[in-house]
N, C-alpha and C positions, 0 to 999 in steps of 0.2 A: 573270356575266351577271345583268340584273335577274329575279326570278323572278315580279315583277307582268307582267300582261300591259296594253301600251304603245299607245296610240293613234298612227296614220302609221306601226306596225312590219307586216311582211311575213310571210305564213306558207306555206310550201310545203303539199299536201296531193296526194295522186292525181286529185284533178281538175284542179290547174293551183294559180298561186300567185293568193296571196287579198291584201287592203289591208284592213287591220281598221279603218274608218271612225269606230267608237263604241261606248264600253264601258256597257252599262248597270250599275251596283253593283245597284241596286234589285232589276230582276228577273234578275241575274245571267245577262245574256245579253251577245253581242258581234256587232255589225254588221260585215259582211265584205264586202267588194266584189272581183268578179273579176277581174285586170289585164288578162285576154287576150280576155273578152266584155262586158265590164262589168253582166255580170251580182251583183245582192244577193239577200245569207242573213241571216238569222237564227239563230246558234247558242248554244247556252246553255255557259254557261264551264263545265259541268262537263262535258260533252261534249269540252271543247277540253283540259280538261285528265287528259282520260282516253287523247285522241288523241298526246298528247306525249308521255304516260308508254310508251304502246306501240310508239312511233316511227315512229307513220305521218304522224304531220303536224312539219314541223321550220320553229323559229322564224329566221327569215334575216338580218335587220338588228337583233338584241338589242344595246343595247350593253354589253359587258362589264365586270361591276363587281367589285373586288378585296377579298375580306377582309382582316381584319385578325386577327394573334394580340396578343391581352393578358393581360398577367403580372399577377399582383396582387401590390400594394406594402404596404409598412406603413401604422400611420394616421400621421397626422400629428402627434399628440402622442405616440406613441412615437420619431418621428425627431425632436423636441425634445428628451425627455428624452434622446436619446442623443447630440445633440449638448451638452448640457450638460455631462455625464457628460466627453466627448473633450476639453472646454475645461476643465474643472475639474481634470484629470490632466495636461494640460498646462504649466498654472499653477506646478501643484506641482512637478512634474519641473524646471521653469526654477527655482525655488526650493529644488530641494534638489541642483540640482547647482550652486549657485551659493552651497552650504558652508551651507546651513540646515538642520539636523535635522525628519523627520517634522512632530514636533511642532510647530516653530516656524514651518516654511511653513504649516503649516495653520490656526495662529492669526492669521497675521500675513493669513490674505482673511477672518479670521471676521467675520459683518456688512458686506463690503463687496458691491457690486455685481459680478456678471459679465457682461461682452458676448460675446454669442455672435456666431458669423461674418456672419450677418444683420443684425447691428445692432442686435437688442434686448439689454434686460440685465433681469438673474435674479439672485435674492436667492443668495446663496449658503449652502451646504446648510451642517446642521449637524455637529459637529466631528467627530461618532461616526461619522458616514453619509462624511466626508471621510476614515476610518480606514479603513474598509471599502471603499470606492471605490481606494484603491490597493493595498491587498488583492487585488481581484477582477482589478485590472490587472496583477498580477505572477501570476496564477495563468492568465489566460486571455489570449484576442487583445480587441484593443480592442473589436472589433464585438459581442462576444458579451458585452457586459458586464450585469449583474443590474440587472435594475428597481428593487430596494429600495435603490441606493448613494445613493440621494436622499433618505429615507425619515428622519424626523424620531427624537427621542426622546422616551419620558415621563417620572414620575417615578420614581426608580430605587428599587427595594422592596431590592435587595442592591448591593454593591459589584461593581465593574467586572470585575474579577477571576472573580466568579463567575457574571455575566454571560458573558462570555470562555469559561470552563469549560463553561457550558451549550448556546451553541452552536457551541461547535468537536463535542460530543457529537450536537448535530440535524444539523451535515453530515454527520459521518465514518459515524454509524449510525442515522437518521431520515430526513432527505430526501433516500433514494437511491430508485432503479428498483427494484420489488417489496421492501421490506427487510420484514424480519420483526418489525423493536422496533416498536413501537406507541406512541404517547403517553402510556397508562396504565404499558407495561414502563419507556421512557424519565425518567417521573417518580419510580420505583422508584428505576433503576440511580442516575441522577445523584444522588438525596437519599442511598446508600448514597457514592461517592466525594465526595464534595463533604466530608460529616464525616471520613472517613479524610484526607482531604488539607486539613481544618481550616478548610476557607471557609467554613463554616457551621459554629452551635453543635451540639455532640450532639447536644440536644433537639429539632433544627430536622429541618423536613422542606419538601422542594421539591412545592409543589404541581404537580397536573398544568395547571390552571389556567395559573397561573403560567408557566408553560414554554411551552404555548399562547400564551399575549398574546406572550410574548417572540419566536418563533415569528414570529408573525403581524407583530410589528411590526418587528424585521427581516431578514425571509425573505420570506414571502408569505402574502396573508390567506387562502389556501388551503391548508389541509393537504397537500393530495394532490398538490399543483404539482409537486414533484420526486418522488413516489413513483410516481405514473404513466408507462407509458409513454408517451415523446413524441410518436409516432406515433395513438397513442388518446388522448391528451391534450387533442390540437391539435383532434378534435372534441368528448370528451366536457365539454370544460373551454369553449368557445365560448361567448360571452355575443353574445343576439340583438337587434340592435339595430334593425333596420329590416326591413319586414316584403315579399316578392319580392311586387310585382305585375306582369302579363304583361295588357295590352288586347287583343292579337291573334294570333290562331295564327300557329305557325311563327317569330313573334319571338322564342323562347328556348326552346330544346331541349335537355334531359339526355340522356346516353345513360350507360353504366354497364355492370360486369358484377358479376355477386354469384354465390354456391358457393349453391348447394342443397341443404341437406339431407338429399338422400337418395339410396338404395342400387337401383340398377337392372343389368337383367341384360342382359348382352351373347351373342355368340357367344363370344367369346373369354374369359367369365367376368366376374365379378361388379363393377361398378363404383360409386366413393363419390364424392360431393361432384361431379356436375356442373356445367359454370358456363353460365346465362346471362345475355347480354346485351340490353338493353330501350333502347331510345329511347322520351321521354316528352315531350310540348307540356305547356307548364309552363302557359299561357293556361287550357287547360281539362282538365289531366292527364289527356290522350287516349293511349295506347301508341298509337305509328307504326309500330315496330316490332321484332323479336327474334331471337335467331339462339342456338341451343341448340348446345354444343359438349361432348366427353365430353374432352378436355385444355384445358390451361390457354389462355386467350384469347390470340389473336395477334394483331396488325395486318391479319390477312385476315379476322379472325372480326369485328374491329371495321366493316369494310368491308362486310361483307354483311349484319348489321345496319342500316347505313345504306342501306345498296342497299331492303333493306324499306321502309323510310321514306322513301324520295325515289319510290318507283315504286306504281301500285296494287297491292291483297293481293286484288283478287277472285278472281282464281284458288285465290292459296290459299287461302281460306279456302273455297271450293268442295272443292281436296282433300282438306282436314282435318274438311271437315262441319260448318265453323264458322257458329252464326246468329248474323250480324250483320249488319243493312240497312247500317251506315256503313263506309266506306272511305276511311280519312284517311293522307294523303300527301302531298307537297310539299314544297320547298326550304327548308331550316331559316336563318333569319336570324342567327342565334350557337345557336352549338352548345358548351356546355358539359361537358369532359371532364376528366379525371384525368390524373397524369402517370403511369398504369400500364404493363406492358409492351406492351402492346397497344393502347395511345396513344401511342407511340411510333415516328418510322417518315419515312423522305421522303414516302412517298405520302399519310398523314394531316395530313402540313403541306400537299399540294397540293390539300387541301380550298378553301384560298383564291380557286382561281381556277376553281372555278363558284359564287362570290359568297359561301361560309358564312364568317362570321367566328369561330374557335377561341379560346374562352376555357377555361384553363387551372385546376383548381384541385389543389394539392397533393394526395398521395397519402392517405388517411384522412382524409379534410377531406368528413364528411358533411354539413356543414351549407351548404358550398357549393353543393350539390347537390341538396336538401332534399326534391327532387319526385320522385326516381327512389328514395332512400330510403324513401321513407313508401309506394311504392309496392312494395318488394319482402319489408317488412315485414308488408303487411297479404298479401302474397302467400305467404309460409311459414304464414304463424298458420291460412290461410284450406285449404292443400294441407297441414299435416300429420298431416292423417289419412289418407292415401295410405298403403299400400304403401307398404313401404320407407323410412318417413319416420324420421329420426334424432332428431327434436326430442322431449325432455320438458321440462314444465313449462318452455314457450317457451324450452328453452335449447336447442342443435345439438348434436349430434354426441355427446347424454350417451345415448343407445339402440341403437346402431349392432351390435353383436351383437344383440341381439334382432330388430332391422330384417333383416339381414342371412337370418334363420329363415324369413319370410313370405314370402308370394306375388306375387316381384317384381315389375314392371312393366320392360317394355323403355324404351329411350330413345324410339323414337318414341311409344311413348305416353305416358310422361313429356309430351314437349313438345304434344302433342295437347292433356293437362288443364292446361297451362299457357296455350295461348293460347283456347282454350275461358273458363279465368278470367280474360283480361285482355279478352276484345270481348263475354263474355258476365254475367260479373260484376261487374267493375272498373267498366268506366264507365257502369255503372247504379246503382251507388254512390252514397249521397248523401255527399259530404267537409265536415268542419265549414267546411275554409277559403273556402268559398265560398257560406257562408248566411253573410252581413251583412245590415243595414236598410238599407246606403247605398242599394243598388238600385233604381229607380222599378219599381212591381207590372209597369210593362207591358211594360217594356226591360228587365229581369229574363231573363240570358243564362243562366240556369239555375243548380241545385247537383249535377249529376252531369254528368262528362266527356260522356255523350254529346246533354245537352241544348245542353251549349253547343258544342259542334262543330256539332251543328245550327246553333243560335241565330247563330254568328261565318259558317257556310257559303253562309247565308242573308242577313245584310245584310252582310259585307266579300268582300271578292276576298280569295280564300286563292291564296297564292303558287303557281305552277307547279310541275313536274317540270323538272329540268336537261332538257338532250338524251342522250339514250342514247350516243350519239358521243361528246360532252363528257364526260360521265361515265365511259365506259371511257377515254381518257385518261390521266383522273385517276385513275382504279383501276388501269391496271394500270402495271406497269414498261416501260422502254421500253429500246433500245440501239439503235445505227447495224451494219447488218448487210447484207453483201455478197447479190443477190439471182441468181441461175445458173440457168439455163434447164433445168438438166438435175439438181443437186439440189436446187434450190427454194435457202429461207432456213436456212441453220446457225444454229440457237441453243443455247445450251448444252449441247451434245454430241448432238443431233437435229435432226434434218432435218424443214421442213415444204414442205410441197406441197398442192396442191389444186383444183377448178374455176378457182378466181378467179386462177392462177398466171400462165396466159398472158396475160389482159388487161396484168396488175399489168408484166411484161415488155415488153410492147409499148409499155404507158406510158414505163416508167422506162430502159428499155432491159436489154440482157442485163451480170450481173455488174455491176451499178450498185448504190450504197451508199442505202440506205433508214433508213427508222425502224421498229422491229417494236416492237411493244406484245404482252405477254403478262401473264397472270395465271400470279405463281409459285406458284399453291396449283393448276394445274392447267395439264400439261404437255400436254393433246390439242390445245391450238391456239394459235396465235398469228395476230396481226391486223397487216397493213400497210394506210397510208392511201391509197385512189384517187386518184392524180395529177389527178382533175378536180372528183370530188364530194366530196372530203375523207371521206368515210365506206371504216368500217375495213374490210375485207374480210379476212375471215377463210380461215386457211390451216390444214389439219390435220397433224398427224404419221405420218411415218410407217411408226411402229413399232403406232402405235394400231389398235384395231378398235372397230365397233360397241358389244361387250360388253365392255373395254378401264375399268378403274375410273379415274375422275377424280385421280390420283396428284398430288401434289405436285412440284416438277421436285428435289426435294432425294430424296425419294421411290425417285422412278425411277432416280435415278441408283443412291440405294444397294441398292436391287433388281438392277440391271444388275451389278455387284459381286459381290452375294452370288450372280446365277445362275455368273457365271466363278468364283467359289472352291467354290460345290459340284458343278461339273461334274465329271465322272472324270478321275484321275490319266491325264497322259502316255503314253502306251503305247510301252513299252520300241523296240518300231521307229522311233517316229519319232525318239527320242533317238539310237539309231546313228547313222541316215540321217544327222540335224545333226552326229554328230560325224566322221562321214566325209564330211563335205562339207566342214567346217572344218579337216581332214588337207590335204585337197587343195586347198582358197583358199588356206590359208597356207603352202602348202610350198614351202622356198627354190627360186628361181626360178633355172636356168643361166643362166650369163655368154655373153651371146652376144658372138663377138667382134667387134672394131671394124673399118672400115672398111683402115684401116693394118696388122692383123695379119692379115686376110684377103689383103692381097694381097702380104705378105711370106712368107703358105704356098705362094701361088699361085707366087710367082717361085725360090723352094727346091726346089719340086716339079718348073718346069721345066728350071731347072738341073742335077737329077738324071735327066732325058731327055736332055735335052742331052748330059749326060757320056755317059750310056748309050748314046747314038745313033757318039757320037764313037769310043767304045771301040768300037763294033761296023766303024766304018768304018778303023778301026785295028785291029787285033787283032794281039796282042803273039803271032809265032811259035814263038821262040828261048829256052829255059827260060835259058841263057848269059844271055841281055841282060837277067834281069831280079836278076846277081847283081854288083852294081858290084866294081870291082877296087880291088886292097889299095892303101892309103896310105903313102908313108916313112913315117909321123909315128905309123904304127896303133902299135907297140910302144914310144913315147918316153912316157916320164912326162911328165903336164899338173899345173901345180900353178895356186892362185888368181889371184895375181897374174899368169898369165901369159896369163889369157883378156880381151882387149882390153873395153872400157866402151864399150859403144855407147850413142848420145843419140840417143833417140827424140824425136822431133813429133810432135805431132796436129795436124789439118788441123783450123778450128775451122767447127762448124756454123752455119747459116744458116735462120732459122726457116723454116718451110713454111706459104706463105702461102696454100696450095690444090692441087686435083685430085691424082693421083695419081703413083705413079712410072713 
C-alpha cells in the first residue's frame, strides 16, 4: 500500500468516515471532510499519523503497492572480461582438438581479433596470459575463472622457467587463506631452491621485490587478495566508488544485527556477546528502531525490530525514562538487509506486500550497508567503559575474564544504556557526512540526525505507519484450520478459544475451515479474520493463564514433553490391571456352534426319548426272548472266500439351498 497520505482517499475514525479533501506539505496539516454530516476539520499529519500507528483511525480506499526484491549483479566490465575469457577457451579448445598442440593454437589467434557474442571484438590477449587462461580452465569451472588470464607481460629479468618456479611457489604457499610464508620468508626460500635446482647462478639471489612485481603482474595487484578471508575480503578489500545519497526519509533503511561486546548477568548465569539489532534512515541516520536479544537473531527478532520502526516508541521511551522530544517511524521505502539467518524466512519476503521493497546485500558486505556500520561502531567505542565491556584498545573480546570479575549489569539495563545512546547521544551528534558547502545557509537540513528529521518532518510528508491489520498478516504465519463450537481452533497441538469465539461461529458457521494467523515466538493466541470487518480477532489458549510466560509454540511443545517424562513412574497396579485386561481381550474365544449342528443335537437328543419312550411302552418281559436260538451253521467252519462281496451305493447328495430339516 502507498504509505503517503493521498488526496480523494477515505479514512475511518470513531467519529464516522472522513474524505481527506487537501493535503497541506507546507503547514503539514490535512483537510478532512465528513461523509455522513458534511461536516470539515483541520488536522495536522502528525496527529494522523500517530492515529494509524495506534489503529484507531484506518485507511479504506489505499491502493496497494507491491515491492520488489533486488539481487545485485556484477559490474559490467567484469561480465566483459569474463565473457572474453569463455570465447577465448573456446577458440582454443576447437583448436586443439582439431589436432593442434597448446602451443600452436595459441599462436595461430596471436594478434588477431576476437568477437565476442555481442558482436564487438577484442584484441587478443597475450601468449603468457593465453597459457594461463587454460590453466585456470582445467583447474576450476568456467564461471570462476581469475581476473589476471588477461593480464599482459613485461620485460622478463629471468627465463620462463624460473618465472614458472616462482609462481607455482606463490600459489602452493603464498596466496592461500591465513598462510604463514610471507613475502620477505617467500623471497628467502625460492632464492635457496632456485640455485639447488640450477635456475639461477649461485651468486644470484631472488629479490623480494622481484617476486612482488611478478606477483602483482600475474596474480593480483593486491597482496592480500587470496590471503584474506573471502568472507572479510569482500568488505575489507571494497573500492568506493560512488558516494549513497538519500533526499528523503524513509526512502532507504538499514537494519542489521551486531554481537556486543559485553558480559551481563542473568538469572540463569553469566551471559557473553549479546546481539542487537537497529534499523537506521540512511536520509538523516535517525535509529527507527532496535530490539536486544541474549541468542543468536532469528526471523522473529528481525521482525520486532521492524515492528519498532513502522509503529511510534512513545510509550517506550516513557518506560525506559528516555528524553527524547522526537518520535520517528513510518513505512520504509527499501529496506536494506543481509542474507543472515535472521533475513531469511517466508515472512521477511512478505515484507513486499505492505509496499517495502527488500534489497539484499551478501553476507560480510559492510560497505553495502555503510550507515548501520558506522553507527554500531561509534556505538561500542562510545559503551566500553560499561560494565562488563570486553573491548581493549578498540579490539572485542581480548578482556573477557577480567570483564567477567566486575560489577555486571543485567540485560535490561544493558539495553536501557543502549537506547538512552542512540535518542540521547547519537542523533545529536554532529556526522562529517553531512557538513558539505553544497547546502544553501537557509535550506541547510542540518548535520546531526535529529536536526534533519526535524528539518525533512517539517517541510515533506514523511510516510505513514502500515495498518496494524496489515501488518500482523504479514508478521505472522497463517494455516486453514477447522473452527468447532465446543473446542474452538486446533493449532499445533492447542486449543484456542475465547470472547470473540461465538461471533467468529455465527459468522463462518460451526466446524467450518478458516484462516488462523499466529505468531510462532508466542503460543498465548492466535487471530482469525471477522467475516465482515476483516480485522483479526484474537483468540486465547487454553492451557494459558494470566501469569503464563509468552513461550514459543516450539517451546511449549518441548516443555509439555519434558513435564510427561519427569512425571513418576507407572505404578505397579495399573500395569496389572492392563495386563489382566489384555488376558481377557485376547483370550481364545469358544466355537459357538452353527446353525446345522445345533439342530442335528436337537434331533439325536430326540430320537433318544423317542427310543426311550418306545422301550417304556414296550418293555421286554421274558429274560428267554432276549437270548436268540442256536444256528445249523454256529459250529461249520467260515473261511474268506466263502463270505459273499456285497456292492454298496451311495445315494448322492443334493446341496441345501435353505431352512432347516
Amino acid at each position: 500500500m502507498s504509505a503517503y497520505p493521498q488526496r480523494q482517499e477515505r479514512i475511518s475514525t470513531p467519529e464516522g468516515d472522513f474524505h481527506v479533501e487537501a493535503i497541506d506539505p507546507v503547514r503539514q496539516r490535512a483537510h478532512l471532510t465528513c461523509l455522513t454530516t458534511g461536516a470539515t476539520k483541520t488536522v495536522p499529519l502528525a496527529t494522523m499519523r500517530r492515529n494509524l500507528s495506534d489503529g484507531t483511525w484506518h485507511r479504506l480506499n489505499v491502493r496497494l503497492v507491491t515491492g520488489v526484491v533486488r539481487d545485485l549483479t556484477v559490474s559490467e566490465s567484469a561480465r566483459k572480461r569474463h565473457a572474453l575469457n569463455l570465447t577465448i577457451i573456446e577458440k582454443l579448445n576447437t583448436l586443439i582438438k582439431g589436432g593442434l598442440s597448446k602451443a600452436e593454437a595459441i599462436r595461430s589467434l596471436a594478434g588477431k581479433k576476437i568477437e565476442l557474442a555481442d558482436g564487438t571484438t577484442v584484441e587478443m590477449i597475450p601468449e603468457r596470459s593465453a597459457y594461463r587462461l587454460l590453466a585456470a580452465a582445467e583447474k576450476a569451472p568456467l564461471e570462476l575463472l581469475p581476473a589476471y588470464a588477461e593480464r599482459g607481460n613485461r620485460t622478463k629479468r629471468y627465463s620462463e622457467e624460473v618465472e614458472d618456479f616462482i609462481l607455482d611457489l606463490i600459489d602452493e604457499h603464498f596466496a592461500r587463506i591465513h598462510s604463514r610464508i610471507t613475502m620477505r620468508n617467500l623471497a628467502e626460500l625460492a632464492s635457496v631452491q632456485a640455485r639447488e635446482r640450477g635456475l639461477i647462478n649461485p651468486s644470484e639471489r631472488l629479490s623480494r621485490a622481484y617476486i612482488t612485481q611478478l606477483y602483482t603482474s600475474y596474480r593480483h595487484a593486491d597482496l592480500d587478495h587470496k590471503r584474506l578471508d573471502p568472507r572479510v575480503a569482500r568488505a575489507a578489500k571494497h573500492v568506493a566508488m560512488h558516494r549513497i545519497h538519500v533526499e528523503a526519509p524513509l526512502q532507504r533503511v538499514e537494519q542489521d544485527g551486531h554481537v556486543i561486546p559485553m558480559v551481563v548477568k542473568t538469572p540463569d548465569g553469566i551471559l557473553k556477546n549479546p546481539v542487537i539489532l537497529v534499523s537506521i534512515d540512511c536520509a538523516t541516520s535517525m535509529p527507527l528502531g532496535w530490539h536486544l536479544t541474549a541468542t543468536a537473531a532469528t526471523e522473529e527478532d528481525s521482525l520486532r525490530c521492524l515492528d519498532v520502526s513502522l509503529y511510534s516508541k512513545e510509550e517506550r521511551f516513557k518506560a525506559l525514562a528516555i528524553d527524547c522530544a522526537i518520535d520517528p517511524y513510518g513505512l520504509p521505502g527499501n529496506l536494506i538487509i543481509d542474507n543472515g539467518a535472521e533475513n531469511r524466512g517466508q515472512r521477511i519476503l512478505g515484507l513486499t506486500e505492505v509496499g517495502i521493497s527488500l534489497n539484499r546485500a551478501p553476507a560480510d558486505s559492510g560497505h553495502r550497508k555503510p550507515f548501520i556500520e558506522r553507527l554500531f561502531r561509534s556505538m561500542k567505542s562510545d559503551l566500553q567503559v560499561l560494565p562488563g565491556s570486553t573491548r581493549f584498545n578498540d579490539k572485542d573480546g581480548t578482556r573477557t575474564e577480567e570483564a567477567t570479575q566486575e560489577d555486571l549489569m543485567t540485560l535490561q539495563e544493558l539495553e536501557i544504556w543502549i537506547v538512552r545512546w542512540l535518542y540521547e547521544r547519537w542523533i545529536h551528534k554532529k556526522l562529517r557526512r553531512f557538513v558539505t558547502a553544497y547546502y544553501a545557509t537557509d535550506k541547510a537540513p542540518g548535520v546531526t540526525p535529529s536536526e534533519r528529521w526535524t528539518h525533512y518532518s517539517q517541510t515533506m510528508i514523511v510516510p505513514f505507519p502500515p495498518s496494524p491489520d496489515l501488518w500482523a498478516r504479514v508478521r505472522y504465519l497463517s494455516e486453514q484450520r477447522s473452527m468447532s463450537p465446543k473446542t474452538g481452533v486446533s493449532l499445533r497441538g492447542f486449543n484456542f478459544r475465547g470472547e470473540h469465539l461465538p461471533r467468529l461461529i455465527a459468522q463462518y458457521g460451526p466446524n467450518a475451515d478458516v484462516t488462523v494467523y499466529y505468531n510462532p515466538s508466542d503460543y498465548r493466541f492466535a487471530y482469525v479474520p471477522d467475516k465482515e470487518t476483516k480485522e483479526l480477532r484474537q483468540l486465547v489458549n487454553t492451557e494459558v493463564r494470566p501469569e503464563t510466560p509468552a513461550f514459543s509454540f516450539d517451546e511449549a511443545t518441548k516443555r509439555r514433553r519434558h513435564v510427561l517424562r519427569s512425571s513418576a513412574n507407572t505404578p505397579p497396579q495399573v500395569e496389572k490391571f492392563h495386563s489382566d485386561l489384555a488376558k481377557v481381550a485376547l483370550a481364545p474365544q469358544k466355537r459357538k456352534a452353527s446353525h446345522t449342528e445345533q439342530q442335528r443335537a436337537v434331533r439325536e437328543a430326540i430320537k433318544l426319548s423317542k427310543s426311550i419312550e418306545d422301550s417304556r411302552k414296550k418293555p421286554v418281559t421274558d429274560a428267554a426272548e432276549r437270548i436268540p436260538g442256536r444256528l445249523w451253521t454256529d459250529d461249520l467252519p467260515l473261511t474268506d472266500d466263502a463270505i459273499p462281496t456285497l456292492e454298496v451305493r451311495t445315494k448322492p447328495t443334493k446341496p441345501r439351498t435353505g431352512g432347516g430339516a
